[in-house]
C-alpha positions as CSV (number, residue, x, y, z in Angstrom):
1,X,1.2,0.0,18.6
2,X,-1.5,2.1,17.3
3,X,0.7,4.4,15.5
4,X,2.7,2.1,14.2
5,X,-0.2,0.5,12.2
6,X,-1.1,3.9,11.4
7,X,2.0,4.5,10.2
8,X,2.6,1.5,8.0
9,X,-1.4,1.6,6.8
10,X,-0.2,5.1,5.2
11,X,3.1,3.7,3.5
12,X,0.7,1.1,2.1
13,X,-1.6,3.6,1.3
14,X,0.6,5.7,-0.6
15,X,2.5,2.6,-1.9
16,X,-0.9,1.6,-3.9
17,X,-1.7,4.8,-4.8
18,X,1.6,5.3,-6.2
19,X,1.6,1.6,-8.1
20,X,-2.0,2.4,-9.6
21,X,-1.1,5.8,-10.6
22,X,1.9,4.4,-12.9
23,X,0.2,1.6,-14.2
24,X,-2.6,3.5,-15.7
25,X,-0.3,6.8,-16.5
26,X,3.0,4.8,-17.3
27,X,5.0,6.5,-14.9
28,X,7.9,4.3,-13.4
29,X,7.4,5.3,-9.9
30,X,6.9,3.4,-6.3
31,X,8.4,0.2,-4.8
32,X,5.6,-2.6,-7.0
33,X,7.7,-1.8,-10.0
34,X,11.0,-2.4,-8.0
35,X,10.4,-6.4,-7.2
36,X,11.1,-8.4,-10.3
37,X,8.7,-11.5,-8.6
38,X,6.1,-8.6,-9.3
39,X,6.7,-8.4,-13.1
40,X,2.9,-8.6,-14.8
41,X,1.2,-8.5,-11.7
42,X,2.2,-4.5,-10.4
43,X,-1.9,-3.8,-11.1
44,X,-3.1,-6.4,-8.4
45,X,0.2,-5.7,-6.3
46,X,-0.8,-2.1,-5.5
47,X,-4.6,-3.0,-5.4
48,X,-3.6,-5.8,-2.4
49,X,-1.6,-2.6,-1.1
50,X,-5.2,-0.6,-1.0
51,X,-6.6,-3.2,0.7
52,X,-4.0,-4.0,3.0
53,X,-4.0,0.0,4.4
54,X,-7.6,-0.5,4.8
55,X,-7.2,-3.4,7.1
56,X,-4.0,-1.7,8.8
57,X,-6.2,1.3,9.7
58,X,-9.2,-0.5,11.0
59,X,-6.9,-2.7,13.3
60,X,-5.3,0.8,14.0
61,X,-8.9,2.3,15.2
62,X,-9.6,-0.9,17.0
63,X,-6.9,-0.5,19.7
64,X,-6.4,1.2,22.6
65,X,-4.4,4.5,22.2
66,X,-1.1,4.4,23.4
């Protein structure tokens, strides 16, 4: 279970990264700009991403390995 949080806390991770970096640079690049329910809110979508790999990690650390 821990991994698996692990795992999706980095696909989040790099999901928000991804949606921040083409917002500011204009690149058309990561899933946010994919979902047309998203259209005019892909800034706050990938900042809820960043936030939701923070809380995926810290539930990650606060389990038991295996």
């Amino acid at each position: 279970m821990k991994q698996l949080l692990e795992v999706l806390g980095f696909l989040a991770l790099v999901q928000g990264v991804a949606g921040l970096v083409s917002e500011l640079a204009g690149w058309d690049w990561g899933l946010v700009h994919r979902f047309l329910f998203l259209d005019g809110y892909e800034l706050f979508a990938s900042i809820a991403l960043l936030v939701l790999s923070g809380a995926l990690f810290a539930a990650a650390e606060s389990r038991k390995p295996g």
